[in-house]
Every structure is written in C-alpha cells, then in structure tokens.
C-alpha positions, 0 to 999 in steps of 0.5 A, a space after each residue: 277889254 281894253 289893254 294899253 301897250 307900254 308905248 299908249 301908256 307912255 303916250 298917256 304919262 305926257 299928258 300932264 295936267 298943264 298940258 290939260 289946262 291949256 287944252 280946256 282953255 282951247 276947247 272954251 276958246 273955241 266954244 267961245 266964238 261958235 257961241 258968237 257965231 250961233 247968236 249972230 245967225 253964223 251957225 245954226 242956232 241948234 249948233 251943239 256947241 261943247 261937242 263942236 268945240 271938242 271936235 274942232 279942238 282935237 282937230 286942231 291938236 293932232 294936225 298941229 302936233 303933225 307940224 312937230 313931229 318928224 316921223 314916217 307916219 305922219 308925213 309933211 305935204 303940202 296936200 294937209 294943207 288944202 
C-alpha cells in the first residue's frame, strides 16, 4: 500500500497541467535529437528512445530544480558539476 504524507501530496498539488506540458514538450525535445542521433549512427540504432528521453528529462529537471532550491538536502557544489 502506498500512503502519501501531507508534504508528498502538497509536492503533487504543484504540478499543474502547464508545468506538465512544458515537461512533454522536454521530453519531445529531447527525443527529438536522440532520433537525430540514432539515424546518423550517433547512437545505437536499438537506442529506446521514449525511455532514453524520459530518463535524460527527469535528469535533467531534479538537477536544474537544485539550482533553485536553498535547502540543506540538496547542497550547491561545485563536485554536481563534474
């Protein structure tokens, strides 16, 4: 069974549908260019691409949500960045 704490469900109540669409529209983005990448002989041509994207986009959010964020558990060094 999975319960959600009032802070997980508070965390969820942010995530609007803009901030959705803009998240796909990463997500597109970035399979886009993997699909580039893919034909040109850049990747593997058995590359999963959705998946790739899904990854590379969450990746992408929680580090760059970081550079917002002024709190202990996510600390700002310069070690993220090697």
């Amino acid at each position: 069974m999975l319960v959600a704490t009032a802070d997980a469900v508070l965390e969820l109540e942010r995530f609007s549908d803009v901030t959705s669409r803009r998240l796909e529209a990463q997500r597109v983005h970035v399979a886009g260019i993997l699909e580039r990448g893919v034909r040109s002989g850049e990747f593997r041509a058995d590359l999963d691409v959705a998946s790739a994207a899904d990854i590379i986009s969450q990746l992408h959010g929680d580090y760059a949500g970081r550079a917002y964020r002024r709190r202990p558990e996510y600390p700002m060094t310069p070690d993220l960045l090697d």
